[in-house]
Each structure stands twice: as C-alpha cells, then as structure tokens.
MARDOMI-370470 format. One record per residue (C-alpha): residue number from 1; residue in three letters; x, y negated, z. Coordinates in steps of 0.5 Angstrom, whole numbers, padded with zeros to 4 digits, always signed. Layout:
[NUM; ALA; [X; Y; Z]]
...
//
This chain:
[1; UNK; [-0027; -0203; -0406]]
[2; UNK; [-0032; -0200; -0404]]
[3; UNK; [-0038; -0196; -0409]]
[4; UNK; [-0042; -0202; -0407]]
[5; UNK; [-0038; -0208; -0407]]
[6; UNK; [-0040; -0213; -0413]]
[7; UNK; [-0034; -0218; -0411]]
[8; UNK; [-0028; -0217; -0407]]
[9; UNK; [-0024; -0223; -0406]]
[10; UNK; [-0016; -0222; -0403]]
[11; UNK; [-0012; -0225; -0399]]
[12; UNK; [-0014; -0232; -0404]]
[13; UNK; [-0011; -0238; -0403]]
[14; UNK; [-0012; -0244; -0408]]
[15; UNK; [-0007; -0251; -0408]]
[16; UNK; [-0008; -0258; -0411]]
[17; UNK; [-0005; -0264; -0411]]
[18; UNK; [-0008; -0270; -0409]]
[19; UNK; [-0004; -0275; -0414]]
[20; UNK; [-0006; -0275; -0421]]
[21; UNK; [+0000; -0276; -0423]]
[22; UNK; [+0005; -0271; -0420]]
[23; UNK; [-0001; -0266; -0422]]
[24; UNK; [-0001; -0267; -0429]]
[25; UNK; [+0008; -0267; -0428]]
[26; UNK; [+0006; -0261; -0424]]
[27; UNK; [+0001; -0257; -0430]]
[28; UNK; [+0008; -0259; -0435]]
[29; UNK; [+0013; -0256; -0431]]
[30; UNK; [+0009; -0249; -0430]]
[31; UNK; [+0006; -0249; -0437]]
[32; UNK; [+0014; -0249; -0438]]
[33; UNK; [+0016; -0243; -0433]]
[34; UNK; [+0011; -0238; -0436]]
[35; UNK; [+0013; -0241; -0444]]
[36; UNK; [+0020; -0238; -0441]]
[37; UNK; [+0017; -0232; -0438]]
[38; UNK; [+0018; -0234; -0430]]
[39; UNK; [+0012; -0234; -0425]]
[40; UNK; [+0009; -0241; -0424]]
[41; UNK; [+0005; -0239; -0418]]
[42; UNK; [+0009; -0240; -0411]]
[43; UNK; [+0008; -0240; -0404]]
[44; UNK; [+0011; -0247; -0403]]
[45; UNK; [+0007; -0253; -0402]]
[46; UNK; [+0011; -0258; -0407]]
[47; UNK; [+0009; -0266; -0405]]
[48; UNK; [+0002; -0268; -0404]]
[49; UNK; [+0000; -0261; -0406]]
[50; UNK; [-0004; -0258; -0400]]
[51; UNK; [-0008; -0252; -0399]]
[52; UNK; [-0016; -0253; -0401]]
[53; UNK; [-0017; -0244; -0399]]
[54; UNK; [-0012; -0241; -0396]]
[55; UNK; [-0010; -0233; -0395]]
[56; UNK; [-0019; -0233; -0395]]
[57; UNK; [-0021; -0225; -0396]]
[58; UNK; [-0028; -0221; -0396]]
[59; UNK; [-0034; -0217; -0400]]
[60; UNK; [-0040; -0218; -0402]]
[61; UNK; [-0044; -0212; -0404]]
[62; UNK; [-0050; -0210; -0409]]
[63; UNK; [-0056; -0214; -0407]]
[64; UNK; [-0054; -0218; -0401]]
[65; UNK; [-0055; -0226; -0401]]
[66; UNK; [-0048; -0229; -0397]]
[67; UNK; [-0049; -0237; -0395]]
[68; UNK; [-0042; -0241; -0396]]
[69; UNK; [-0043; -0246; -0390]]
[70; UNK; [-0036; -0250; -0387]]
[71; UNK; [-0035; -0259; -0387]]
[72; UNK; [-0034; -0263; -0393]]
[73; UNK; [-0028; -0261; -0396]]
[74; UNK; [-0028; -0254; -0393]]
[75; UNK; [-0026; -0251; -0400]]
[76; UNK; [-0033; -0248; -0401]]
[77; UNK; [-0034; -0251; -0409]]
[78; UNK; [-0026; -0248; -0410]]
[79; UNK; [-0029; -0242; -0407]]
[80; UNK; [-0035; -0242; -0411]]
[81; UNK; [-0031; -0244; -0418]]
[82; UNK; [-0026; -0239; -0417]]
[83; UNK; [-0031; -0234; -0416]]
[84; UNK; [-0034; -0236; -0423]]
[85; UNK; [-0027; -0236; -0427]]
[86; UNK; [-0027; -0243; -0428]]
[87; UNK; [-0020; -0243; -0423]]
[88; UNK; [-0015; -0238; -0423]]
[89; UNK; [-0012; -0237; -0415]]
[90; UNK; [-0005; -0239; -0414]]
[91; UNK; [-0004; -0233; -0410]]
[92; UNK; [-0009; -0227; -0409]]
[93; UNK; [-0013; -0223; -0412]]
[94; UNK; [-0021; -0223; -0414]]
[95; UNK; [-0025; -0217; -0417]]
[96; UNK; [-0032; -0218; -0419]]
[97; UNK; [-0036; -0213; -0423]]
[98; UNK; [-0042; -0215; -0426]]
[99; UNK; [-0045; -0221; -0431]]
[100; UNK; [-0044; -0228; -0427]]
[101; UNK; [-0048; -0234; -0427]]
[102; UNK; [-0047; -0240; -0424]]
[103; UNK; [-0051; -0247; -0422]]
[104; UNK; [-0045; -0250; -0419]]
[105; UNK; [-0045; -0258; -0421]]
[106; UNK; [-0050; -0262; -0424]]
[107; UNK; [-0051; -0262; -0432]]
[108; UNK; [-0045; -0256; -0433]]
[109; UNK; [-0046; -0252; -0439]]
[110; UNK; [-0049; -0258; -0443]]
[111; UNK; [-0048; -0262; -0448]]
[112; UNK; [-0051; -0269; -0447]]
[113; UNK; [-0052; -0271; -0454]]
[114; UNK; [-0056; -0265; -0456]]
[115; UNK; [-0063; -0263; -0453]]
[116; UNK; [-0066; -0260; -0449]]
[117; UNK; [-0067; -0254; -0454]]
[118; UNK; [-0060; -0254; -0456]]
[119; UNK; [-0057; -0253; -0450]]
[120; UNK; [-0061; -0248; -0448]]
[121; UNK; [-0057; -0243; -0454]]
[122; UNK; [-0052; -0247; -0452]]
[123; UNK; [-0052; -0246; -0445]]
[124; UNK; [-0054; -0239; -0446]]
[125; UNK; [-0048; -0237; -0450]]
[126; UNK; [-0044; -0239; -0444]]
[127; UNK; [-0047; -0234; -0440]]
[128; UNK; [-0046; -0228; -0445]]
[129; UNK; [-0052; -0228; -0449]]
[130; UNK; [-0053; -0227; -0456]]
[131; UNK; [-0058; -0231; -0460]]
[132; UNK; [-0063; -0226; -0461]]
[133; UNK; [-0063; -0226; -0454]]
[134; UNK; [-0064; -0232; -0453]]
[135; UNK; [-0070; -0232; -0458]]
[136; UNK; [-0074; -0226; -0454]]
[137; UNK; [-0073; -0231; -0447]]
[138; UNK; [-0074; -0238; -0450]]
[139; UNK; [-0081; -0238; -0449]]
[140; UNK; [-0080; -0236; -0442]]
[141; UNK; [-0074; -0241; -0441]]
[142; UNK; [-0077; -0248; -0443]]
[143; UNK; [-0084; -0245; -0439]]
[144; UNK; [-0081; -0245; -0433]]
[145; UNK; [-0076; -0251; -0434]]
[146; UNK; [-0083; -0254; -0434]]
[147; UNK; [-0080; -0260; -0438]]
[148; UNK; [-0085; -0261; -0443]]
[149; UNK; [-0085; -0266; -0449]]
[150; UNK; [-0077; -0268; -0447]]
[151; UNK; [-0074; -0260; -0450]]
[152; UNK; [-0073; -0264; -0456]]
[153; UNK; [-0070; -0270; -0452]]
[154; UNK; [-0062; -0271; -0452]]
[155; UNK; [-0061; -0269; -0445]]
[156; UNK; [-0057; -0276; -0444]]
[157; UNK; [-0063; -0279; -0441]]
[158; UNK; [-0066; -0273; -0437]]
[159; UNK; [-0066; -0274; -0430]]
[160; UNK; [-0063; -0270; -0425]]
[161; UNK; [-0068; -0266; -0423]]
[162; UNK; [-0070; -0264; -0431]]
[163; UNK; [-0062; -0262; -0431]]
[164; UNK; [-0063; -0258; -0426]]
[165; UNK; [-0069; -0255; -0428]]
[166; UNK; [-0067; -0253; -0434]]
[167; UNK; [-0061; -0250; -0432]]
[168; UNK; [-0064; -0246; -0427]]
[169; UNK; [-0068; -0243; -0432]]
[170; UNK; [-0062; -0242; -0438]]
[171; UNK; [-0059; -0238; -0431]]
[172; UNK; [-0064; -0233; -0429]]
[173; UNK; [-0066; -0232; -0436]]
[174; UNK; [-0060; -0230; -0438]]
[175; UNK; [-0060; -0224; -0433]]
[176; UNK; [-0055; -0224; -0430]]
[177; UNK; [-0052; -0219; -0423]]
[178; UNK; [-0049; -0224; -0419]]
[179; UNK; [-0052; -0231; -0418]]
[180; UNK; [-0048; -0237; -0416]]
[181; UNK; [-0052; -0243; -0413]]
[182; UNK; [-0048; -0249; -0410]]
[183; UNK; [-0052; -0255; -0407]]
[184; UNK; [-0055; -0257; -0414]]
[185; UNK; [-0063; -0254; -0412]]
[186; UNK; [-0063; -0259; -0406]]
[187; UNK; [-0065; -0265; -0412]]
[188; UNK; [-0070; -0261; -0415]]
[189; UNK; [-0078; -0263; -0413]]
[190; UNK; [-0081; -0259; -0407]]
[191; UNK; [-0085; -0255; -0412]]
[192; UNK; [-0080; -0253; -0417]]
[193; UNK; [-0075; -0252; -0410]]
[194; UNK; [-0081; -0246; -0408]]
[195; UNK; [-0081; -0243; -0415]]
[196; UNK; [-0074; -0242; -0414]]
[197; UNK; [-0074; -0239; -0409]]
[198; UNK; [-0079; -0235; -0410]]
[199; UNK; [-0075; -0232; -0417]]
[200; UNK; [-0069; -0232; -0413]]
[201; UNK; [-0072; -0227; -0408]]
[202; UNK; [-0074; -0223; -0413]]
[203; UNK; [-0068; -0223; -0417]]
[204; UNK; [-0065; -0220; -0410]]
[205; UNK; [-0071; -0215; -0410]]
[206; UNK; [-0068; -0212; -0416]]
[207; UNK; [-0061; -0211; -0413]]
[208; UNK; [-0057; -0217; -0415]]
[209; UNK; [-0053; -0221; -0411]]
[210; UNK; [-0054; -0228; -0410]]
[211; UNK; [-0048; -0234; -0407]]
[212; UNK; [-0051; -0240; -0405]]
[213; UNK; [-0047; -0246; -0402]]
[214; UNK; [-0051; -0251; -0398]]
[215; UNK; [-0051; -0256; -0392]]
[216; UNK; [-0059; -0254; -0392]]
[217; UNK; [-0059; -0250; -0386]]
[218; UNK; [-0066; -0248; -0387]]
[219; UNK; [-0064; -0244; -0393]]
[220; UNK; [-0059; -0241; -0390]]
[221; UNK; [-0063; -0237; -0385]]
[222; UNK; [-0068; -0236; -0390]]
[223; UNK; [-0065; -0233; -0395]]
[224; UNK; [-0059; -0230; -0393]]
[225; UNK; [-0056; -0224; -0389]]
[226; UNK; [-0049; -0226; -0388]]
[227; UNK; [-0045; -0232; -0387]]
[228; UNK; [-0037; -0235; -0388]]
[229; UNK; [-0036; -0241; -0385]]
[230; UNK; [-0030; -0245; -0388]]
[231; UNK; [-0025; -0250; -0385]]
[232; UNK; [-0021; -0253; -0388]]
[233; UNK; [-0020; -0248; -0393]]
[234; UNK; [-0019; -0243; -0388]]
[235; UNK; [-0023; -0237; -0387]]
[236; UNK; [-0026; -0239; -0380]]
[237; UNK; [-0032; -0233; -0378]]
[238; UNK; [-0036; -0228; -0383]]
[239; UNK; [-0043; -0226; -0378]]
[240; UNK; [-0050; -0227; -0379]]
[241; UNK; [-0053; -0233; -0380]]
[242; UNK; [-0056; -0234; -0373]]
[243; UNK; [-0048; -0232; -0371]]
[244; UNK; [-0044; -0237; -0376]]
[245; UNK; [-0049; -0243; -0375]]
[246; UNK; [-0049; -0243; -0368]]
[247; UNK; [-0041; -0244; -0370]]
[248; UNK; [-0042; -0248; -0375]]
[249; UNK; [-0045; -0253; -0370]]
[250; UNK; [-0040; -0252; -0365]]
[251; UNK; [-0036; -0254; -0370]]
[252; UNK; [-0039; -0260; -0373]]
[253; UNK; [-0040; -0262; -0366]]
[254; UNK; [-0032; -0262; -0364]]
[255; UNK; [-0033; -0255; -0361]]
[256; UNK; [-0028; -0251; -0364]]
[257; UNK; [-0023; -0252; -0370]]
[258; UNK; [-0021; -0247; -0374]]
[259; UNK; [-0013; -0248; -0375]]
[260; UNK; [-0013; -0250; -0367]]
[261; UNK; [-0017; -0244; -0364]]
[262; UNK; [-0017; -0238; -0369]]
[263; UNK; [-0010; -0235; -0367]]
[264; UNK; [-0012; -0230; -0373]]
[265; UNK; [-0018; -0229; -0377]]
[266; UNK; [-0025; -0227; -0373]]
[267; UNK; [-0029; -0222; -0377]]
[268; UNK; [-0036; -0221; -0375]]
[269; UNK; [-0041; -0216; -0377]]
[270; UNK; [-0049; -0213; -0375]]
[271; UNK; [-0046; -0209; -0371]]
[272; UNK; [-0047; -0213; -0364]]
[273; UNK; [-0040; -0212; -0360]]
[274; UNK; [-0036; -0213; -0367]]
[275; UNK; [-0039; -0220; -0365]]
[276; UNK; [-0034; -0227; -0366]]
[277; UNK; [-0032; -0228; -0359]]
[278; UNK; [-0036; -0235; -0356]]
[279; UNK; [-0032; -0240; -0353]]
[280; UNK; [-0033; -0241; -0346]]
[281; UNK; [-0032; -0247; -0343]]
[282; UNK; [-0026; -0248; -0338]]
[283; UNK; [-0027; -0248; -0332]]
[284; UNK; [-0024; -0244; -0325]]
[285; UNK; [-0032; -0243; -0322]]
[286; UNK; [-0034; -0237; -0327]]
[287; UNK; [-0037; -0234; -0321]]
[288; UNK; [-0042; -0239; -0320]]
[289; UNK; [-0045; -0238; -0326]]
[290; UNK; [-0052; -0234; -0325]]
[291; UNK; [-0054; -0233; -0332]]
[292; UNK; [-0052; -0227; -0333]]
[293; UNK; [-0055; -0224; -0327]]
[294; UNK; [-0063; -0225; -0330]]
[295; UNK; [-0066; -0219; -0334]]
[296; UNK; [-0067; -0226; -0340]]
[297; UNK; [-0061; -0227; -0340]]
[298; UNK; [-0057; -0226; -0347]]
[299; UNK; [-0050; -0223; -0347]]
[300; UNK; [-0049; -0225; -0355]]
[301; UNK; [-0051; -0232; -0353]]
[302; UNK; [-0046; -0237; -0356]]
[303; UNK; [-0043; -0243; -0352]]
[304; UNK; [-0038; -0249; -0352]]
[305; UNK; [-0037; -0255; -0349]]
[306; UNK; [-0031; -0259; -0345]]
[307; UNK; [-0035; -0256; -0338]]
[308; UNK; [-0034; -0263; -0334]]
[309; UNK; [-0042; -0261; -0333]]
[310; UNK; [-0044; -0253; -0333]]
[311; UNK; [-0050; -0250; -0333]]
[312; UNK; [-0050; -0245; -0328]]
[313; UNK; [-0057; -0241; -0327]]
[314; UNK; [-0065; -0241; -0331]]
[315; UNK; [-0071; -0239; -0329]]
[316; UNK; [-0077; -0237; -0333]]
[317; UNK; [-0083; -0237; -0330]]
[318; UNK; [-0091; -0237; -0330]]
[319; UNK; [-0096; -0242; -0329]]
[320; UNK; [-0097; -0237; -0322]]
[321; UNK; [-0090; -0238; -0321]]
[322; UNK; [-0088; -0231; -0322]]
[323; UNK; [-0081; -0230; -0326]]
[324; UNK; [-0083; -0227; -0333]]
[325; UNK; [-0079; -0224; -0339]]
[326; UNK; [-0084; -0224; -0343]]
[327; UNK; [-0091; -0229; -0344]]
[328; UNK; [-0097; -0229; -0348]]
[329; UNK; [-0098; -0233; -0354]]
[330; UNK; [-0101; -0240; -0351]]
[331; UNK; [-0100; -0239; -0345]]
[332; UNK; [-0095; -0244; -0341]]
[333; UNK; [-0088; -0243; -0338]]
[334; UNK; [-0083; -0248; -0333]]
[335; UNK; [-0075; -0246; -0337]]
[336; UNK; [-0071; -0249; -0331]]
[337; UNK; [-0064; -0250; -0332]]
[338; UNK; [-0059; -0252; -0326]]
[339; UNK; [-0053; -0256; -0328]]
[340; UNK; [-0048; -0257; -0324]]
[341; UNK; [-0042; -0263; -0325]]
[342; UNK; [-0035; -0261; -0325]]
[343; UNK; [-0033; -0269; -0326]]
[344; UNK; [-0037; -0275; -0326]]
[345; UNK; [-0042; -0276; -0331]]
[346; UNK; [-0045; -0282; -0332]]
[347; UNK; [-0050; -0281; -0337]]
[348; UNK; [-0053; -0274; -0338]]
[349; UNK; [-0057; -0272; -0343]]
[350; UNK; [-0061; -0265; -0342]]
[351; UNK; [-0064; -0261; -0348]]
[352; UNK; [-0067; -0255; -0349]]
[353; UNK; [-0069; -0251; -0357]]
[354; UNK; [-0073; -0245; -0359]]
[355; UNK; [-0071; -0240; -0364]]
[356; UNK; [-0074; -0234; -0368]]
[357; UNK; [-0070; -0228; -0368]]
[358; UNK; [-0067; -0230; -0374]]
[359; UNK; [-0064; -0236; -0372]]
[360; UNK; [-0070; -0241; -0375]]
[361; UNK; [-0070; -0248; -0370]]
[362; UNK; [-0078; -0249; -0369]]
[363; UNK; [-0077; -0253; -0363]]
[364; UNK; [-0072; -0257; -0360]]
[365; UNK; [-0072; -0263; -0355]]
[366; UNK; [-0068; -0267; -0350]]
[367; UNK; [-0069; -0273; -0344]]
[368; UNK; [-0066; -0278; -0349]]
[369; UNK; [-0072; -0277; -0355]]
[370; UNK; [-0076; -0277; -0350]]
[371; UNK; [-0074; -0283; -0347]]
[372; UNK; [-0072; -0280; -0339]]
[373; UNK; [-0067; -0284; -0336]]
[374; UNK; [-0063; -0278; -0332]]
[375; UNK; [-0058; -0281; -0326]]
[376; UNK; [-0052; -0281; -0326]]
[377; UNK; [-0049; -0274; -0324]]
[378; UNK; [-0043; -0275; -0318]]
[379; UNK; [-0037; -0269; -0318]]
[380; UNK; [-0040; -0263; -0314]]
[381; UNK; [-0046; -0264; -0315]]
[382; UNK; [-0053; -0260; -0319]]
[383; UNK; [-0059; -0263; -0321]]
[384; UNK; [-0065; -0258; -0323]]
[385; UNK; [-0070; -0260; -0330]]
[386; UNK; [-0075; -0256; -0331]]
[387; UNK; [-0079; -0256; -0338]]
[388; UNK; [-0086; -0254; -0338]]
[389; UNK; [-0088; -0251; -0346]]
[390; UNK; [-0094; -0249; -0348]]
[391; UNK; [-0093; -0243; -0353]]
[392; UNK; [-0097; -0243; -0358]]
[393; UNK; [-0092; -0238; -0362]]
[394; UNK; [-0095; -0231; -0364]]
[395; UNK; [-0093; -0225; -0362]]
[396; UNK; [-0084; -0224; -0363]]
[397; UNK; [-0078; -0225; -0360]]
[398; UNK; [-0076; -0231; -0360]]
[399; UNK; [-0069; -0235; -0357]]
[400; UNK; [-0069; -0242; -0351]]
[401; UNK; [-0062; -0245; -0352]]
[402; UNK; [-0061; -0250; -0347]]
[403; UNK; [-0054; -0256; -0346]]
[404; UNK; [-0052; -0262; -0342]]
[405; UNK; [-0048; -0268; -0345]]
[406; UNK; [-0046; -0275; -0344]]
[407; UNK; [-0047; -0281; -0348]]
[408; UNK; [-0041; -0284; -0348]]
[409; UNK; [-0039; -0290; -0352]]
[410; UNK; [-0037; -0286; -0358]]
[411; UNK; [-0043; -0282; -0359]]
[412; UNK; [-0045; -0276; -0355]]
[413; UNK; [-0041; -0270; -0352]]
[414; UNK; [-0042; -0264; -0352]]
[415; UNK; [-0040; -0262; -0344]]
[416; UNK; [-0044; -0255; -0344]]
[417; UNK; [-0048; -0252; -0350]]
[418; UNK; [-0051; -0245; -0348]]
[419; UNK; [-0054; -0243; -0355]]
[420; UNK; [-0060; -0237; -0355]]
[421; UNK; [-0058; -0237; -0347]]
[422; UNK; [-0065; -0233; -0346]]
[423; UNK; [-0069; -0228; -0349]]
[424; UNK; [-0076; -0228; -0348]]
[425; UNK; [-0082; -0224; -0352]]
[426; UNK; [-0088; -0227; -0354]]
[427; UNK; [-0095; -0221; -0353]]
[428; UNK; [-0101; -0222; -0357]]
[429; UNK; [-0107; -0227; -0354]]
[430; UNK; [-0111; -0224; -0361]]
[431; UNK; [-0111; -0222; -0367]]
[432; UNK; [-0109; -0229; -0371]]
[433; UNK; [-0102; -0228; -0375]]
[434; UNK; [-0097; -0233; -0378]]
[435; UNK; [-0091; -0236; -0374]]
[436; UNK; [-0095; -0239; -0369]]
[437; UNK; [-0102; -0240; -0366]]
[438; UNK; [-0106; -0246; -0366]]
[439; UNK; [-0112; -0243; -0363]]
[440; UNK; [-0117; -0245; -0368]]
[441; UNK; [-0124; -0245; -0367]]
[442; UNK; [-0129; -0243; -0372]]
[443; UNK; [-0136; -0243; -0374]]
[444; UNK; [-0140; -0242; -0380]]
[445; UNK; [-0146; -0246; -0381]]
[446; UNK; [-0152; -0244; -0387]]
[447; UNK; [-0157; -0247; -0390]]
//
C-alpha cells in the first residue's frame, strides 16, 4: 500500500444468502463457531448462498474520484457498504486510511420520529463529530440543506429529496477524507444536484477522495478519473472512463460477459498499451478490414458485435472532397462507412455517434431514428452510408463511432459496433469558446 493510497481492497469477496430462513440458521451457527474460537468464514458456498463480490482487489489514492458502474445486482451497494464498514468481507482484506462518510441509501443515519435538527447531532455523531462540532457547523448545515421551516419537523414526513438534502449537508460538513455517494443524489431537484456537484469538486480540489455508484453515465464521465466496471460480483476492468464505459455498454448490449470472456482479471490504466484489450468480432476476413489503414483511424477504438455485418472501411471528407483528418468549426463533412455482410441481414440498422475526448456523448443518430428504410443486405454483399454533419463544435479532439445492427424479433442486435472508430481535430473559425459553435450573430442598438 502505497504512500498515497487511501483505500486498499484484497483479494474481497462477500457472500449472501438468498433464503431468509437459512441466512438467520447460517448467522446462528457462526456466531457459535466463533463463541468456540473457530473461524466462521469459509471459502465453501453452503445452500442458497452465492457470491455477491468475488476475489475483487484495487487502490484508491488521495485525491482521485473512482466511479463503480456494472448491472443490477453487480455487487456495486455490497462494494460500496463494505467500504463503509457497514459489512465485514467474508474473505479478504480492506484497508482505508481517513475519516469516511457515506450517502449509501435514503434516510440512513435518521431517525424518522426526530427533526430534522435532531438528527443532524445525530447524524453527525455517527460520522465522528462531536457536539461542539457540530454547534460551529450548523448553521451552515441547515443553510445548505435549504429545508427552511421543516428543520424542526420529524422527518417522517420529509420527501425524499429533503432527506437527501440534509444528509448531503450533514456528510460534507462533517469533513470527511473519503466520500462515498451511491445513487441517492439522482432524486435531488436539478438545482440542488448542480450545488452538489459544485462542493464536491471542491472537496476534490482539496485532496480528498470521492466513490460514486451510479447508472448516470453523464456523471461518470464528468467527475471521475477512473472506473471499475462490476459483473456479477466479479471484477471485470479498471480503466478511464471513456474505456470502461465503452465496456459497460458492450456488456449491456450482450457484447461481453465477465464470467464467459475474462479468462482472468484485466487491468487497465492511463497508460494507452496497459489498455483492456477489445473485443473483435469474429471473422476469417480480418484482411478486408481498411480502418486501420486511414491516418483518422484510432488504434484504441473499442469494438463488439456478432460480426455477421462488418464494417470494413471509412472515410472522411470535405465539402471539396478532399479526405481530411481535421475540419473547421462549422464546416460540413461526409463520414462514410462501408459495411459488408457476412450473412443475410434482414434488417439493417446503420448509426453514427460524436464523443468529446473525455468520452461525453454529444450527438448519436441512426436510419431507424431517422425513419430510413435500409434494404435488406444479401451474404457477400456491401453498402456504402454517408453522413453529412455540420460541425458546429468549437476547436478540440473529438471521437466518430459507427455500428451496424439488425432489428430482429427480440429487439436490436448488436453485429458490429466500432466505438471512437476516427479521431478527427476541430481548428478554430473564431474566437468564441465553449463546447460547441452556434454562430451567433450580434448587434447592439443605442438610443
């Protein structure tokens, strides 16, 4: 454990038991092992338990945010109350240095027949801080929780977005080194979610460390610099956001499978070539593949799919008609992908999306949005699409993913997705700023 490592999970894996009956039997016959001196915890699975994390290890140093992403039921809560000492793993080691404080479920840490005002000591004294401390901080507290009138009001009758409020409020102010936040802020009101977010960049700012669980992929590419994608408990990638979200949607498009494709755990890093490897689709015409071949081609794009259809080449060009690497803001450009089948596709569906370089979606779009009937696509055979787009973004590196996919009775199939497929720069028309260019026009009248 590093000089800067706040938090140092091992080898941890936590079990549970899907029968309240046997759990309770289970809970009994430990608690008598360890009256007796005998170890309860073994790596044997009795019946109806299962492995909510299993063997998941990584460190988190000062200062870093880390997003937990993964499915329902991935183990990211388990993660995340083992974290907080609410669970103790059943094999394994975790090691935290630092004061922690957590908004893991709704209303924990409150009494609901108390106020609001009670609470907070209450609350507060939880997180290790003393009622002096919490004297000097009150004032502060309820002003941030914005609750007005209802501090004195049990918060019984509080609505949920109060609850979170005030519990945000009680954990920032109790200062803490390491702040856990699961999906709670997502029930807050927009402006209350903008005040969070705002503090919590400044809590970051100071060297603290932040953990956020979410489905929100917006918030993970925000505000974090590393990602763990969980699966099924297991440990399926540590990367960049834009890296392990690219594996998240994979794998909630059937793409990937952590206990089916990871022969071992993959690590990744900042560093480009410690990269999760992609998954490519399979195919025994690998060598009709041109990608790679244009000077826009990204060698760390990410890409899954059956590879029944294959996209085999792109191009970027001008509104002369000259194939370009970079374009100015506003100016037009034709993307043009060429698929090619592999087996009859019935129902094509061809798509396009546009990322920042942190990975932030800022435009996507595809035939069946767009209400255009593609024809079927016979074994063997290619289609060209061209999309035109005007790139009214200011000046940057930005990422053009492309995918092909077939509407079948059960719902869309992936057949070939090529996420952040072409790097392409965007060169200043002017000097306007922000994320992208609305070429306004303006004129100033006097009287």
């Amino acid at each position: 454990m590093g000089k800067d490592t706040v938090i140092s999970v091992e080898h941890v894996s936590k079990k549970y038991c899907k029968s309240l009956k046997r759990s309770m039997l289970y809970g009994a016959m430990d608690i008598g092992r360890n009256i007796l001196g005998l170890s309860s915890k073994s790596d044997r699975l009795r019946k109806d338990e299962f492995w909510a994390l299993n063997d998941v290890s990584f460190e988190v140093r000062k200062g870093e945010t880390l997003g937990i992403i993964g499915p329902n039921g991935s183990g990211k809560t388990t993660l995340l109350k083992l974290l907080n000492g609410i669970f103790w793993p059943d094999k394994g080691k975790i090691t935290i240095r630092g004061r922690v404080g957590a908004l893991i479920e709704l209303g924990a840490g409150f009494h609901p027949l108390l106020t609001g005002r009670e609470n907070i000591y209450i609350n507060a004294a939880i997180l290790g801080m003393g009622k002096e401390e919490v004297d000097k901080q009150f004032d502060e507290i309820v002003k941030f929780a914005d609750i007005g009138d209802f501090i004195d009001t049990p918060v019984k009758f509080y609505s949920s977005g109060m609850f979170v409020r005030l519990g945000f409020a009680v954990a920032m102010y109790s200062r803490p080194d390491i702040l856990l936040v699961d999906e709670v802020l997502a029930v807050g009101d927009v402006q209350f979610q903008m005040k969070c977010f705002s503090r919590l960049k400044e809590f970051r700012e100071r060297g603290n460390t932040i953990i956020i669980v979410t489905h929100d992929m917006g918030t993970i590419q925000k505000h974090t610099e590393k990602v763990i994608l969980l699966e099924r408990g297991l440990l399926s990638c540590i990367d960049i956001p834009r890296n392990a979200l690219n594996q998240y949607l994979s794998l909630m498009s059937g793409g990937i499978r952590a206990n089916q494709v990871m022969s071992k755990l993959r690590w990744g890093t900042e560093n480009d070539s410690e990269r999760v490897k992609t998954t490519k689709p399979p195919s025994n015409n690998t060598q009709e593949d041109l990608c790679p071949r244009r000077f826009n081609y990204n060698i760390f794009e990410f890409r899954y799919g059956s590879g029944y259809a294959r996209i085999i080449d792109f191009q970027i060009v001008n509104n002369r008609g000259e194939e370009v690497t970079s374009v100015r803001s506003s100016e037009v450009i034709l993307f043009r992908v060429k698929v090619k089948a592999y087996k009859f596709v019935e129902k094509p569906i061809l798509g396009i999306s546009v990322k920042t370089k942190d990975g932030i979606e800022i435009y996507g779009n595809n035939t069946l949005y767009a209400d255009i009937d593609v024809p079927p696509l016979k074994e063997g055979k290619q289609l060209l699409v061209e999309y035109r787009i005007h790139f009214n973004l200011q000046s940057g590196d930005y990422f053009l993913s492309a995918g092909v996919a077939e509407m079948t009775p059960e719902g869309i199939s992936p057949l070939d997705r090529r996420y952040d497929l072409v790097h392409i720069t965007v060169l200043p028309s002017d000097k306007s700023f922000g994320l992208v260019n609305l070429a306004t026009d303006i004129k100033v009248y006097t009287k």
